[in-house]
C-alpha positions in Angstrom: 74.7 186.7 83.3 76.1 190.3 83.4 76.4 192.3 86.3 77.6 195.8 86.6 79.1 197.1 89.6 81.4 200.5 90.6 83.8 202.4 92.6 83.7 206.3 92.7 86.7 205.8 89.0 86.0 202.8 88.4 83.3 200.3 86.6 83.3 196.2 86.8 81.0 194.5 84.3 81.3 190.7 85.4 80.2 188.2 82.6 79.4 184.6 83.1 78.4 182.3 81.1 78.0 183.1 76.7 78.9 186.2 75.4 77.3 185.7 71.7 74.2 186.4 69.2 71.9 184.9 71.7 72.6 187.4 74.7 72.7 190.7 72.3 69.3 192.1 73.2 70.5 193.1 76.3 73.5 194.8 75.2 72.1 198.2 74.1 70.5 198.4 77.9 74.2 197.7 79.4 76.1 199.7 77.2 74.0 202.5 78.0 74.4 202.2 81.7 78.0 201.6 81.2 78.0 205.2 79.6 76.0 207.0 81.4 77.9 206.2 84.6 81.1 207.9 83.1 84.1 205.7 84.7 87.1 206.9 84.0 88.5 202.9 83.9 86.2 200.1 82.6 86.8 196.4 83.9 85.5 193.6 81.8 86.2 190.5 84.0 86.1 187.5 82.0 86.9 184.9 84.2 83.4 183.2 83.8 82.7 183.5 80.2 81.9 180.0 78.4 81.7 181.4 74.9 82.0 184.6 73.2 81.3 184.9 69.7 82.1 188.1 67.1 78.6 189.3 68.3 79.9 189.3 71.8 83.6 190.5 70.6 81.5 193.3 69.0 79.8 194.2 71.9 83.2 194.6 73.9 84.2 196.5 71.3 82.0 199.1 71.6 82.5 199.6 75.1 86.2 200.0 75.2 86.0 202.2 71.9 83.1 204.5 73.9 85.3 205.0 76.9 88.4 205.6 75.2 86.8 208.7 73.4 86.2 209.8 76.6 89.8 209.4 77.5 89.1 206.3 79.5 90.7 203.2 79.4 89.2 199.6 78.9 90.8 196.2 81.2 89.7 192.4 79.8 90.2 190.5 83.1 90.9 186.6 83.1 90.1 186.7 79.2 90.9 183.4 77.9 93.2 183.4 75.0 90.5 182.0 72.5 88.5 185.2 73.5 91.3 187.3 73.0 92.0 185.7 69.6 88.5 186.7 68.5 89.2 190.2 69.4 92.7 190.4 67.6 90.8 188.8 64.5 88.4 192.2 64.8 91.6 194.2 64.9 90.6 196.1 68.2 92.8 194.3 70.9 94.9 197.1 71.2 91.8 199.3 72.3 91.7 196.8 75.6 94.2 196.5 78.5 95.0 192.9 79.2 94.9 191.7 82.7 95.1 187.5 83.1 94.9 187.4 86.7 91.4 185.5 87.8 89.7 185.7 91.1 87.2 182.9 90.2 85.7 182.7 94.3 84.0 186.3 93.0 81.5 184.9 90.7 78.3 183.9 92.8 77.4 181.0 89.7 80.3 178.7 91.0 81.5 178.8 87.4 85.6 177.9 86.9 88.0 177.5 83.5 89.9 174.5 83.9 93.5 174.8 82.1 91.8 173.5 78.9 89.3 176.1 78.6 86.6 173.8 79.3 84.0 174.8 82.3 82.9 173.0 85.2 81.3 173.5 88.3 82.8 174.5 91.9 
C-alpha cells in the first residue's frame, strides 16, 4: 500500500508492505502525482516496507532524482539497512537524505520491523 499525503512544502509517500516488480504498475500513476504536486521536500517513510527489490529501489530512484532537478530534496524515513544497501548497490544513495527515526503507531495496517528485520503484526 502507498499513500501520498502533504503539507503546503512538504510531500509524505508512506509505503507498507513490498516495494518490488509486482507493485510497479502503479508507479507511473504515483510518480506523476508526486510531480505534479511540486514539493519542495519529498518524504519516503519506510517504516512499513517488507521488501523492496531493484524494481522498487528504481522506482525511489526516480523520485528523488525528479525532485532534485527541481532543486528539491529527497528523505528515506525508517529505511531498513537492507533497503538502503539495495540503493547504495544502484549507486544513488547519495541522491536521498537518510532519516532512521520510525513512528510505527502512523501506519493504519498495524505493520512493525522487529530488530531482525522480520515483520509482524501489532
Amino acid at each position: 500500500m502507498i499513500e501520498i499525503s502533504t503539507s503546503p512544502t512538504t510531500t509524505t509517500l508512506v509505503i507498507e508492505g513490498d516495494l518490488d516488480l509486482a507493485e510497479r504498475d502503479q508507479f507511473p500513476e504515483i510518480a506523476a502525482r508526486i510531480v505534479g504536486l511540486r514539493r519542495q521536500l519529498l518524504v519516503i517513510d519506510m517504516c512499513g516496507v517488507t521488501f523492496m527489490d531493484s524494481t522498487g529501489a528504481a522506482f525511489l530512484i526516480s523520485l528523488a532524482d525528479s525532485g532534485r532537478r527541481r532543486g528539491g530534496a529527497t528523505v528515506l524515513r525508517g529505511a531498513d539497512p537492507r533497503d538502503l544497501f539495495v540503493i547504495e548497490v544502484c549507486g544513488a544513495l547519495e541522491l536521498f537524505r537518510v532519516d532512521e527515526e520510525c513512528s510505527h503507531e502512523r501506519h493504519s495496517s498495524g505493520f512493525r520491523r522487529p530488530a531482525e528485520g522480520r515483520v509482524s503484526p501489532a
